[in-house]
N, C-alpha and C positions, 0 to 999 in steps of 0.2 A: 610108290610113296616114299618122302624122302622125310618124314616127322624122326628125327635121332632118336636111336632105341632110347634114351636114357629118358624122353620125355615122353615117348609111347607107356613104357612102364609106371612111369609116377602117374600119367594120365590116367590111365587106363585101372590103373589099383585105387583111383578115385573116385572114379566111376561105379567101380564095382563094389565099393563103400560105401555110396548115394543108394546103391539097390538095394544091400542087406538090409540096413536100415531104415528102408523104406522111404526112404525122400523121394517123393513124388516132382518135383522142382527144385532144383540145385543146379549151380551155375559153374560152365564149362570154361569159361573166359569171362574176365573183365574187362570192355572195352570202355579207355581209360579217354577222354580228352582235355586234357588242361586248360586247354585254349580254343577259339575257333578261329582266331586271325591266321592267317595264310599268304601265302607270297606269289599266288598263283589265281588265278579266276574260270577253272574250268567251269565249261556252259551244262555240266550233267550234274553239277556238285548242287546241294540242297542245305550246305554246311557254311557258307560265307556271307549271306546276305543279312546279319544281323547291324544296326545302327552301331556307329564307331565305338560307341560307350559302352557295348558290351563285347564285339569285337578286341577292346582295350585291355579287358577282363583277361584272369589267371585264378587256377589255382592253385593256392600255394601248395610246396612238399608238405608239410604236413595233411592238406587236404587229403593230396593224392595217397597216401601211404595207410590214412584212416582208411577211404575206401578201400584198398585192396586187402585192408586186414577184416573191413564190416562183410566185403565181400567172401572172399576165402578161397575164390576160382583159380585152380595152380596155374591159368597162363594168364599173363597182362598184355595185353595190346593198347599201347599207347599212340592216338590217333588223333584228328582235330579238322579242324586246322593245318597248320603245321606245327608236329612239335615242340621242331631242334628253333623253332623261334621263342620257345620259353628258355630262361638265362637261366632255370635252372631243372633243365629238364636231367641230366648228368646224376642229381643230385634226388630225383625219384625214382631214375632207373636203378642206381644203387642201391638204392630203401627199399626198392622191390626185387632184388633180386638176393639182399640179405636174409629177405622171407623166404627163399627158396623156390622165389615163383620164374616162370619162365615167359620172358619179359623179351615184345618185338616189338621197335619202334617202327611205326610206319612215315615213309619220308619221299615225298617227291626229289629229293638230292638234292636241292640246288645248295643247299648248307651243307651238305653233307661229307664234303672233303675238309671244309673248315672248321667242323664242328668235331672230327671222329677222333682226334688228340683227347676227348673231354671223356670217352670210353675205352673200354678194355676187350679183349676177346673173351668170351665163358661160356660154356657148353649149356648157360641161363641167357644167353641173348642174343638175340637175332636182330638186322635190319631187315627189313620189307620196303624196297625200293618200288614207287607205283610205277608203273610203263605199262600203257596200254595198246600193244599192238609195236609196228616198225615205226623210223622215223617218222613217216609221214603221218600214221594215223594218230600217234600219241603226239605227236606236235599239235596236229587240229584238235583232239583231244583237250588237251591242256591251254588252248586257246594263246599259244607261244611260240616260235619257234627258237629252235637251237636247244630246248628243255631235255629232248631225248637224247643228245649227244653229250651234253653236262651227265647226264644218270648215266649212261653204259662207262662214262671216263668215272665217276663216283663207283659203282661197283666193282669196275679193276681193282680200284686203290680200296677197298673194301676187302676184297678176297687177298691181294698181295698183302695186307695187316690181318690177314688168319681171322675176319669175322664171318661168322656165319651171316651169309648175304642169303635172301629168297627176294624174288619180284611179287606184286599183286596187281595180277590184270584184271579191271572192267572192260567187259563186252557191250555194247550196244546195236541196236539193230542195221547198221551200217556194218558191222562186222562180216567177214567174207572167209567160209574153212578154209581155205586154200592159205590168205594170205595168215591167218591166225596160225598155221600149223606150221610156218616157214620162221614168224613171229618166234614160235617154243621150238623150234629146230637152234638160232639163233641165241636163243638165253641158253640154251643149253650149253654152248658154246662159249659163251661168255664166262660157265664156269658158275654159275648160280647155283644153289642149293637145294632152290623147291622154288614150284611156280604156285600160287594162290590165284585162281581164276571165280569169278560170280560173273552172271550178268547183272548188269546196272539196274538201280533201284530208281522207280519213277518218283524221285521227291517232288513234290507237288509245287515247291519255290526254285525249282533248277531254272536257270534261263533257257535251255534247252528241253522242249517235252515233247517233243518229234522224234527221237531216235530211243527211247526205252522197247525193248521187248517185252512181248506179252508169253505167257508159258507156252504156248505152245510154237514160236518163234524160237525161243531157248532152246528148247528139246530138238529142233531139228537143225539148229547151228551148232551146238555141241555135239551132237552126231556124227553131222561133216565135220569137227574137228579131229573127234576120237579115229574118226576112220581114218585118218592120215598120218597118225603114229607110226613111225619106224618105219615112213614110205618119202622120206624126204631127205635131206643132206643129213640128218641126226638118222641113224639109223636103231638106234635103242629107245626104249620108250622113256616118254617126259618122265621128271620128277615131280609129283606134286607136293604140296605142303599142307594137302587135303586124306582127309580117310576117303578109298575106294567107293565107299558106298554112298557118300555126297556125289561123286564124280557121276556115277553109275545115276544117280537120280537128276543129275545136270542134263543126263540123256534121257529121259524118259523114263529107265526101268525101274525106277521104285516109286510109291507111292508114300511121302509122310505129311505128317503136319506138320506144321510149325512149332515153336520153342521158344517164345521168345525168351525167356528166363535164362536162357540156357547163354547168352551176352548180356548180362545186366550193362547198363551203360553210366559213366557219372560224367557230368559236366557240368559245367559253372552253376547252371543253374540246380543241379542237384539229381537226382536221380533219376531217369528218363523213363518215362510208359510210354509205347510198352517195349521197345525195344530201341534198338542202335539206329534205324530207321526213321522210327516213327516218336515223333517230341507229342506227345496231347495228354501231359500234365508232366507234374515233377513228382516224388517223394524227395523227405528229409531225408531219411533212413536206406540202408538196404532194407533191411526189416519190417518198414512203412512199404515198401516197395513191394517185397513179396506178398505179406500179408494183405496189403489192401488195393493193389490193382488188380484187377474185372478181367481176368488173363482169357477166359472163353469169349470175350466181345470182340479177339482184335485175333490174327492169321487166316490166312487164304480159307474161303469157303464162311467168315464168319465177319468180313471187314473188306468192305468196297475198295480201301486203300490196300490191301495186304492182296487183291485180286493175282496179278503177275508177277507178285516176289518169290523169286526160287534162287533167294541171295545167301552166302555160308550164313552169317551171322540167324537167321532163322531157322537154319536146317542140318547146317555141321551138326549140334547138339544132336538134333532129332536121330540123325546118322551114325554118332557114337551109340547113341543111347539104345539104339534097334540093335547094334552090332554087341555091342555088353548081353543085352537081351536073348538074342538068339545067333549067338557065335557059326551054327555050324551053317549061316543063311549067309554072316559075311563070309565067310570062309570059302564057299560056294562061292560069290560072286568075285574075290579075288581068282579063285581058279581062273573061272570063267573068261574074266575081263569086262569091259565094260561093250555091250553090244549096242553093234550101233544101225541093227537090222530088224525087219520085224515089226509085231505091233509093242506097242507104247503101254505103261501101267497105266489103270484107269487113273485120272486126274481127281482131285476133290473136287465137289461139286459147290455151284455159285447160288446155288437157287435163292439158299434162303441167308446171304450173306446182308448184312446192313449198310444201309447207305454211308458215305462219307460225311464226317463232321472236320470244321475246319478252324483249328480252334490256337491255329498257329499263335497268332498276336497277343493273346491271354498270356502267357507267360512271361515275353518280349515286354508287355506292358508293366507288368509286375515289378520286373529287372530293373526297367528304367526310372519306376519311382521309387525304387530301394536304394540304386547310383547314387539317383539327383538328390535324395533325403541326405546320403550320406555327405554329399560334396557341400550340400549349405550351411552347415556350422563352419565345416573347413573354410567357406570364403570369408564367413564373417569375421574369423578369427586373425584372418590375413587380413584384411578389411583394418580391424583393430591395431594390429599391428602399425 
């Protein structure tokens, strides 16, 4: 695990303050999106297909800085879209990281040599450069090519300016252990920090709905992954930028639920249920948010949609929060390692999960006659003019 002692500690003594206390739901990260416009159109994304006019959309710093005070979650992950296409994204990582929180932007690079004059190094911030797989698969990936040659030359000049650099790879069902373990032989290499690995979320609006895995695809492609540790040109084991015991359930051997609380999500449109995931409503509030979303209708076994999500943003939390809980089980499964033999923990069951509702365009609709309300005095006022 490669998470720097200094954020394992304030984590983790956060954690262990959510228990005494008894909070039942408390939130591990903020995932923060300012924006959803993007400079890239991959076919797996579920995050870009909104009408120009709210694609156009930002929020401003002060939005951003409210949430991450309503929230309280000591790491911010600022995501979208692309970030570093807000003018002032610079200017919210600073406001969050004067809070003390520990603050990763996540960033396909292609801005990211032009943009990194606009930051500082700080043992409060990280990039999370996306690459998914070698040249070839993260170019068809990102529906681009020459995209993964821009990021590996962005990450050089990333670690040469002393920032903490980490990658975050999406797996989908075209993934192959073989070449994925040559893949983290390779970042390794490169001098990276920590790798962040999930397999890909089946968003329901991706142009692509052919290659998602279902959980039990995940479990035994992360198995051939693990087993190829420290048997290839890297001879030391990966760094992840994951706790052991998500990794360990990426393989089958643990059984949790889900969390969604555990990544409260904010974006333009406002506060997301039930998670980073899944858009099917908003809250004003954090605090409308916890208190009034229906949190037992929606994760695996309980939500037709949540059936093959075994993504961090669901389950990291759930994996902190078991390892706070019974220390001497993660403790045991670091010994251990993550096995990648054997049978499998039982899986949650589907019986009595509820069908899918699809309630995407409701919000979308909302947006767009709130835009248009706003822009028709503006014209007429031009108009007047």
């Amino acid at each position: 695990m490669s998470v720097p002692l200094n954020q394992v500690l304030r984590v983790g003594a956060y954690v262990v303050k959510q228990h005494l206390i008894g909070n039942k739901r408390y939130p591990l990260v903020l995932m923060l999106e300012p924006l959803f416009r993007c400079n890239l159109a991959c076919a797996g994304c579920g995050k870009i297909d909104y009408p120009a006019e709210i694609l156009n959309q930002r929020l401003s710093v002060a939005e951003c800085l409210q949430a991450v005070d309503e929230c309280g979650a000591p790491v911010v992950v600022i995501a979208g879209g692309e970030p570093l296409l807000h003018k002032e994204i610079a200017e919210i990582v600073d406001g969050a990281i004067a809070r003390k929180k520990f603050v990763i932007v996540c960033t396909n690079a292609l801005l990211l040599e032009k943009k990194m004059d606009l930051f500082k190094p700080s043992k409060w911030f990280s990039w999370s450069v996306h690459l998914d797989g070698g040249k070839t698969e993260h170019d068809i990936s990102v529906c681009q090519d020459g995209v993964y040659d821009r990021a590996v030359a962005a990450i050089a000049e990333s670690k040469r300016r002393g920032f903490r650099t980490i990658i975050n790879a999406t797996l989908f069902n075209n993934a192959e252990p073989e070449k994925v373990a040559t893949f983290f032989d390779d970042v390794m290499k490169m001098g990276v920090d920590g790798i962040s690995v999930s397999p890909g979320y089946a968003y329901e609006r991706a142009p692509d709905q052919q290659h998602f895995l279902n959980r039990a695809k995940t479990k035994e492609l992360f198995r051939g992954i693990f087993s190829r540790q420290g048997k290839g040109t890297w001879k030391k084991n990966w760094s992840f930028n994951q706790s052991s015991m998500f990794l360990d359930f990426l393989a089958g051997n643990q059984t949790f639920h889900c969390t969604p609380w555990g990544n409260p999500t904010r974006t333009y449109f406002g506060w997301q249920r039930p998670c980073y995931l899944l858009g099917e409503g908003y809250a004003k509030t954090y605090k409308e948010l916890m208190e009034t979303t229906e949190w037992d209708k929606y994760g695996t076994g309980n939500y037709e949609k949540c059936a093959d999500c075994m993504v961090h943003s669901g389950y990291e939390a759930s994996a902190v929060a078991e390892s706070v809980r019974k220390p001497w089980r993660a403790a045991a499964q670091v010994m251990r390692g993550i096995r990648t033999t054997g049978p499998m923990a039982p899986d949650v069951s589907l019986a009595n999960q509820r069908p899918a509702e699809y309630v995407f365009s409701r919000h979308v609709e909302t947006a767009l006659k709130s835009i248009r309300s706003r822009k028709k005095p503006a014209e007429v006022a031009d108009a007047a003019d």
